[in-house]
DOZAMAR-528513 format. One line per 10 residues: number of its first residue (from 1); their letters; for each residue x, y, z of C-alpha. Coordinates in nm, 3 decimals, padded with zeros to 5 digits, always signed. Layout:
<sites>
NUM) a) X/Y/Z | ...
</sites>
This chain:
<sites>
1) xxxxxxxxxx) +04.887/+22.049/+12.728 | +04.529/+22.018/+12.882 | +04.381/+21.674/+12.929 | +04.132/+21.487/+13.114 | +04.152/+21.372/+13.416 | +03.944/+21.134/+13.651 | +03.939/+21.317/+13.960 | +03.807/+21.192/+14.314 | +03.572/+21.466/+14.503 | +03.451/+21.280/+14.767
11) xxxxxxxxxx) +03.480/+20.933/+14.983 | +03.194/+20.760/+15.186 | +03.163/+20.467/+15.393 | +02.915/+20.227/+15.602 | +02.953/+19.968/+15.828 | +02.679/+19.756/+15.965 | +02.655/+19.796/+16.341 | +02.707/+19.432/+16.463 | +03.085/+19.351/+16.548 | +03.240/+19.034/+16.570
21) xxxxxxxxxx) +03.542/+19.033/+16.779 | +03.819/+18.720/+16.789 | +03.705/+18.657/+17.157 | +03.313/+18.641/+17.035 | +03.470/+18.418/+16.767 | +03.658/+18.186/+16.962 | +03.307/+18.095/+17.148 | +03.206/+17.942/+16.806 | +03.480/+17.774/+16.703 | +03.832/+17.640/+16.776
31) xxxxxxxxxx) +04.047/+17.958/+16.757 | +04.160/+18.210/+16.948 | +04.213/+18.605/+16.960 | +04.688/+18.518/+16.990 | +04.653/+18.285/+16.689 | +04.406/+18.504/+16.481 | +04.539/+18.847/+16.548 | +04.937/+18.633/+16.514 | +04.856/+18.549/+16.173 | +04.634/+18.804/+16.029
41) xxxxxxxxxx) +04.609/+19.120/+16.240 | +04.289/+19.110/+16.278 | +04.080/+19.208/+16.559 | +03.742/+19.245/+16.484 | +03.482/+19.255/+16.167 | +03.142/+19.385/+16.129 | +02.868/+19.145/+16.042 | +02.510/+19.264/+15.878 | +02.213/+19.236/+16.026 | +01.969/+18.977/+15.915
51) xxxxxxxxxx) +01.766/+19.119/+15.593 | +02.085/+19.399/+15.566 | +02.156/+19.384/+15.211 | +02.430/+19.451/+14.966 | +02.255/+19.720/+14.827 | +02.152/+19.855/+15.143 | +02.510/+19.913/+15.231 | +02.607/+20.011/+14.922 | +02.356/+20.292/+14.901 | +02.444/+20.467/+15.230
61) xxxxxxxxxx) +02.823/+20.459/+15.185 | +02.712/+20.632/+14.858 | +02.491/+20.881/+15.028 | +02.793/+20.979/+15.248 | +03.025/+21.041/+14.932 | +02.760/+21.283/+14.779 | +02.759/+21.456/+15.078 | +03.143/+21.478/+15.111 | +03.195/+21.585/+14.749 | +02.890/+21.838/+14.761
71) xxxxxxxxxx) +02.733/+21.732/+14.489 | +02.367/+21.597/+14.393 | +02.286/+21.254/+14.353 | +02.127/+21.374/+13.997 | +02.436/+21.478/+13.852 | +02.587/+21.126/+13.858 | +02.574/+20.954/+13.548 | +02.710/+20.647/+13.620 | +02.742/+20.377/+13.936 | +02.991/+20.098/+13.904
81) xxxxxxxxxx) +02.935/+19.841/+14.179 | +03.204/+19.650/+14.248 | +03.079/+19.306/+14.461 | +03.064/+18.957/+14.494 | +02.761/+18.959/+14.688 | +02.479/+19.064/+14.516 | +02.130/+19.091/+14.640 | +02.001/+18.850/+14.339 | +02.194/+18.673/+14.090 | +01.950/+18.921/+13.858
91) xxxxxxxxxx) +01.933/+19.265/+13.805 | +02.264/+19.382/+13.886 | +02.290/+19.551/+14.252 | +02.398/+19.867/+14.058 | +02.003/+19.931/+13.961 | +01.907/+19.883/+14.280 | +02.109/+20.121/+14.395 | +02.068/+20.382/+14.116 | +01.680/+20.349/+14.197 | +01.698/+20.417/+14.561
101) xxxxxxxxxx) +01.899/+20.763/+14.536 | +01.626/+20.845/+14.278 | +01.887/+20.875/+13.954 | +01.676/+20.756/+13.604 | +01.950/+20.833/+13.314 | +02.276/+20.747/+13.297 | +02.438/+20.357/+13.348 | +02.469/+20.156/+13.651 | +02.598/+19.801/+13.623 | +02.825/+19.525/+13.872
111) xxxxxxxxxx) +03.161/+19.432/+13.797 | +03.309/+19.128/+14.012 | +03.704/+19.091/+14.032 | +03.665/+18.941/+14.395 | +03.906/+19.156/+14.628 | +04.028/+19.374/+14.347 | +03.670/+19.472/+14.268 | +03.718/+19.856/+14.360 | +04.069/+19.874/+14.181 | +03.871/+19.716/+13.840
121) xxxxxxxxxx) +03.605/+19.958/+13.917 | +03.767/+20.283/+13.919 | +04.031/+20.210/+13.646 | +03.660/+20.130/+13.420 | +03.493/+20.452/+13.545 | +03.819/+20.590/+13.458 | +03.825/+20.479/+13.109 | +03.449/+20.628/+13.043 | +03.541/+20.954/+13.171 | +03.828/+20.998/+13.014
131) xxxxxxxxxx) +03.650/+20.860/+12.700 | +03.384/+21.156/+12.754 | +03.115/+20.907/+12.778 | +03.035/+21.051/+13.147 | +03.041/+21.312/+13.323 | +03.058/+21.233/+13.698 | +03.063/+20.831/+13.846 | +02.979/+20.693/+14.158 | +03.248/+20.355/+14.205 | +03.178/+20.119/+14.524
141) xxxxxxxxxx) +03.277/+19.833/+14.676 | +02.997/+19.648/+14.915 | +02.968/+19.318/+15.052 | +02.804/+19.093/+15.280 | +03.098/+18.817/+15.292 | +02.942/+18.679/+15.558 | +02.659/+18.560/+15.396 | +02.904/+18.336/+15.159 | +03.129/+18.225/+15.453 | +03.107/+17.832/+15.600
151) xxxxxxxxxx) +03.143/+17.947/+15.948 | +03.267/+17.614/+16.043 | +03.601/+17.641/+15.872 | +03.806/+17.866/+16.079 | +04.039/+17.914/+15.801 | +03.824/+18.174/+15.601 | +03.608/+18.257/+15.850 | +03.781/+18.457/+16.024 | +03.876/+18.638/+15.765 | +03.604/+18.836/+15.640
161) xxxxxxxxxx) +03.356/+19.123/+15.750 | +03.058/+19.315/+15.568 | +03.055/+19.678/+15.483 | +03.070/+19.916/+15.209 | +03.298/+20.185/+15.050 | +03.234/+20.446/+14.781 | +03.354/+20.741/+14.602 | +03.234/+21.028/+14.350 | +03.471/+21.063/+14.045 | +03.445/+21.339/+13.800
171) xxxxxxxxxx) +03.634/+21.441/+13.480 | +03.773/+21.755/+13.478 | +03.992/+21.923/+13.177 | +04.334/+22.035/+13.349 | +04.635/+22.158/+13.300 | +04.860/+21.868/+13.182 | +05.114/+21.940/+13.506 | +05.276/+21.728/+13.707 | +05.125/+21.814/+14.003 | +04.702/+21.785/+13.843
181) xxxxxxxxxx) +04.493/+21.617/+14.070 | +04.297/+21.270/+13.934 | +04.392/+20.938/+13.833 | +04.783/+20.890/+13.697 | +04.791/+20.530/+13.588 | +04.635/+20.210/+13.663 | +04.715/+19.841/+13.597 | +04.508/+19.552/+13.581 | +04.591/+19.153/+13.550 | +04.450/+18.844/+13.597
191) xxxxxxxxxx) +04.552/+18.458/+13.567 | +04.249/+18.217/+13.564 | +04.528/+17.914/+13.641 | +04.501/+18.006/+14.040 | +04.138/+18.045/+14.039 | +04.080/+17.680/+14.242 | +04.301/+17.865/+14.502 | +04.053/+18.113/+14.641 | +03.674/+18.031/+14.506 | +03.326/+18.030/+14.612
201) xxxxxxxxxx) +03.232/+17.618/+14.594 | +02.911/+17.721/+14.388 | +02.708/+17.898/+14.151 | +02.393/+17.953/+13.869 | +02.547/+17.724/+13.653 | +02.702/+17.454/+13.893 | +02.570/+17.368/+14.162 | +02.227/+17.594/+14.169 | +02.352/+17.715/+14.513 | +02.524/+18.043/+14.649
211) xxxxxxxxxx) +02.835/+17.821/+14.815 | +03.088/+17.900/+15.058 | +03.434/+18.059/+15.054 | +03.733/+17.809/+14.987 | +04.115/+17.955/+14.991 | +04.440/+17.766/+14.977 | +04.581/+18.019/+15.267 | +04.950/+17.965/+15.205 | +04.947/+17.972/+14.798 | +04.720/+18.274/+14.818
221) xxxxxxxxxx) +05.008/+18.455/+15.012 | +05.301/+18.254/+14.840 | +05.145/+18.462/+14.555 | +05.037/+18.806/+14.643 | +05.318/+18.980/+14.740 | +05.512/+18.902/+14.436 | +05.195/+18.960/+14.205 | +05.133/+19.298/+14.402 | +05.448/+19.422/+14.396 | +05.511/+19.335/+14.040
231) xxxxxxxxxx) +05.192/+19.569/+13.954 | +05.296/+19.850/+14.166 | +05.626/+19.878/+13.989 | +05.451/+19.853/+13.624 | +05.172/+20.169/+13.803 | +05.453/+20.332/+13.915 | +05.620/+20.359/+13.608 | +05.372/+20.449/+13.357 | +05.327/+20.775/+13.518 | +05.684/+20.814/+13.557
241) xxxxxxxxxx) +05.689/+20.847/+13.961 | +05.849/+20.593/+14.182 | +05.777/+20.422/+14.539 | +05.953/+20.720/+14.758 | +05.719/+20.938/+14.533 | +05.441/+20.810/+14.746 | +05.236/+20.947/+15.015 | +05.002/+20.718/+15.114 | +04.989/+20.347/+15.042 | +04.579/+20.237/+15.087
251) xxxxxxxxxx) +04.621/+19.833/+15.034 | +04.371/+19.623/+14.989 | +04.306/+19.482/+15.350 | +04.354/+19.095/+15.326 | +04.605/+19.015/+15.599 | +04.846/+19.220/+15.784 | +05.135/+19.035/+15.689 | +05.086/+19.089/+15.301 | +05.015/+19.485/+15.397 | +05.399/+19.489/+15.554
261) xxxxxxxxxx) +05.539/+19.241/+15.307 | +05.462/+19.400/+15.015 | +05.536/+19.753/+15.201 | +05.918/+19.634/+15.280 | +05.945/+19.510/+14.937 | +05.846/+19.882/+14.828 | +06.080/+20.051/+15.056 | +05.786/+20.195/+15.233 | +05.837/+20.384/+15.530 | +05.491/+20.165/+15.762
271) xxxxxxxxxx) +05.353/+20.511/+15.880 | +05.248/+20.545/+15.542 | +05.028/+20.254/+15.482 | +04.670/+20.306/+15.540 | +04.587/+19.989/+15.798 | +04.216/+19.892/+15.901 | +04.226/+19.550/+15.849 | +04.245/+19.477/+16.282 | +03.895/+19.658/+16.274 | +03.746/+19.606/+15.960
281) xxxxxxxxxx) +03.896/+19.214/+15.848 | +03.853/+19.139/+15.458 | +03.554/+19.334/+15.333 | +03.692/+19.227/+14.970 | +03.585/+19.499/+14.723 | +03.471/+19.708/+15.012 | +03.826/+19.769/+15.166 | +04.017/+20.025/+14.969 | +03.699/+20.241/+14.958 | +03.676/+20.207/+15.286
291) xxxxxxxxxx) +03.985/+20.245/+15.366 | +04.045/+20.597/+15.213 | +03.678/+20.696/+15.360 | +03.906/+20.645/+15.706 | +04.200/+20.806/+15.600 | +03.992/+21.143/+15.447 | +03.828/+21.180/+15.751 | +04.100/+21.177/+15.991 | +04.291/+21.389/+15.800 | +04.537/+21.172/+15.659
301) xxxxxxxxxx) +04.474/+21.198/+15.301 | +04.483/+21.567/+15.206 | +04.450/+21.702/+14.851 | +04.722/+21.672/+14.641 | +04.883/+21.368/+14.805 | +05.004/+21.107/+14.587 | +04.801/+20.772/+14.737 | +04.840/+20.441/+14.544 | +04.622/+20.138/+14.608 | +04.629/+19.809/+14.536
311) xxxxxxxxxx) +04.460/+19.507/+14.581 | +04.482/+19.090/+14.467 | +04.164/+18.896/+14.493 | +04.018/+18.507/+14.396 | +04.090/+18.415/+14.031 | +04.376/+18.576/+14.066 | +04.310/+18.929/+13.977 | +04.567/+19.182/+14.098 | +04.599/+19.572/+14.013 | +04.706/+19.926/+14.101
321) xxxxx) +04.566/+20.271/+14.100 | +04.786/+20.563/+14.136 | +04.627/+20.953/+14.199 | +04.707/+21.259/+14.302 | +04.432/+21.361/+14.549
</sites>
């Protein structure tokens, strides 16, 4: 039986051209390349320039997915901006955006879920597609973390790098088979009880300030991998496939550690997981997008591959996407 289905046509991706590596890091603070590479697997981040903003970023990652999928920047209809780092606390970044590749009809708007921004953003565009709402959606994920980070705390610090991630989803009426490209399932939670775990220390309402990053590092991982996995296996079964089914894994890119824990809990064989956390670090929403922008253009991800992603982010929010390509 035909039905519709949310399908991706093309990925895009920008990252600002100042990189940070452990060694440049550990000339700022106490650390060092062993114990942050040990403990994360990072390497490196990119950091935006001064006046570089969200928008900015967000914009040419988007530029680079019209171009991949071949299609105008006129026939979107809608942009769904997934950040926590918006150029003003007011309009939402999405306008900004929307203005500057010259599109006047259709809906732009933010959505912030932290580090599962892009996974709440493409399961919404989703939803609207599906519901025949619109026709063709840009989702992205940009940030410019470093802008929010205390970099005298070489707990989060170290963690996080700028950049931006985007993709051009369209609905298409297909065939109802098995093997029908677009969006399978998705699967979104949250539980506001952890949000004092991982949190930005201000706000509008608070403290009148934009704050700093603050994460309880060990009950932020004493959490994910059980939340993650959890999520995958609820994904997985709504669209009746399961974890050997896969192709590519494309995590979200918090620490290396919760990329091959949540892997082994999977039974995933680790040359399918989609790594760029050692160059990229945390770009929060930014990550899976850019992520899959990596994998598409080395030839990784091919169409019809079955790619799941995931991500868990401050509040906690946690979800899956699963697609055929």
């Amino acid at each position: 039986m035909s039905q519709l289905r949310s399908v991706i046509r093309g990925c895009g991706a920008y990252l600002p051209e100042r990189i940070l590596t452990n060694q440049d890091l550990a000339k700022l603070i106490d650390t060092t390349d062993q114990w942050i590479t040990e403990r994360t697997g990072i390497k490196q981040r990119h950091i935006a320039a001064e006046g570089e903003l969200t928008s900015a970023m967000g914009t040419a990652a988007a530029r680079q997915a019209l171009k991949h999928a071949g299609i105008d920047a006129q026939d979107i209809d809608l942009i769904v901006l997934a950040t926590s780092t918006p150029d003003q606390t007011f309009p939402a970044t999405a306008v900004t955006i929307q203005a500057e590749l010259g599109i006047t009809h259709g809906a732009a708007f933010d959505l912030q879920a932290v580090c599962s921004g892009f996974v709440f953003a493409l399961t919404t565009a989703d939803n609207f597609l599906k519901g025949g709402q619109f026709k063709r959606a840009l989702v992205i994920g940009a940030e410019a973390f470093s802008r929010i980070l205390d970099w005298q705390d070489r707990s989060t610090c170290v963690l996080f790098g700028d950049g931006a991630g985007a993709v051009v989803v369209e609905a298409q009426m297909l065939n109802g088979a098995a093997t029908d490209r677009g969006i399978l399932a998705t699967c979104l939670r949250s539980d506001g009880r952890y949000r004092d775990k991982l949190f930005v220390d201000g706000g509008p309402s608070s403290t009148g300030t934009v704050g700093h990053v603050r994460m309880d590092g060990p009950e932020v991982f004493r959490h994910a991998v059980t939340k993650i996995s959890e999520v995958i296996d609820a994904t997985l079964a709504q669209a009746g496939h399961k974890a050997s089914d896969i192709d590519w894994f494309v995590p979200h890119q918090a620490n290396k550690r919760i990329l091959d824990g949540a892997a082994k809990k999977l039974g995933l064989d680790p040359e399918r997981i989609i790594v760029t956390v050692d160059k990229h670090a945390n770009t929060s929403a930014a990550s899976i997008p850019l992520a899959l922008s990596t994998a598409c253009g080395d030839g990784r991800i091919k169409q019809g591959d079955l790619v799941l992603m995931e991500a868990m982010g401050g509040g906690f929010t946690w979800g899956a996407v699963l697609i055929r390509w």
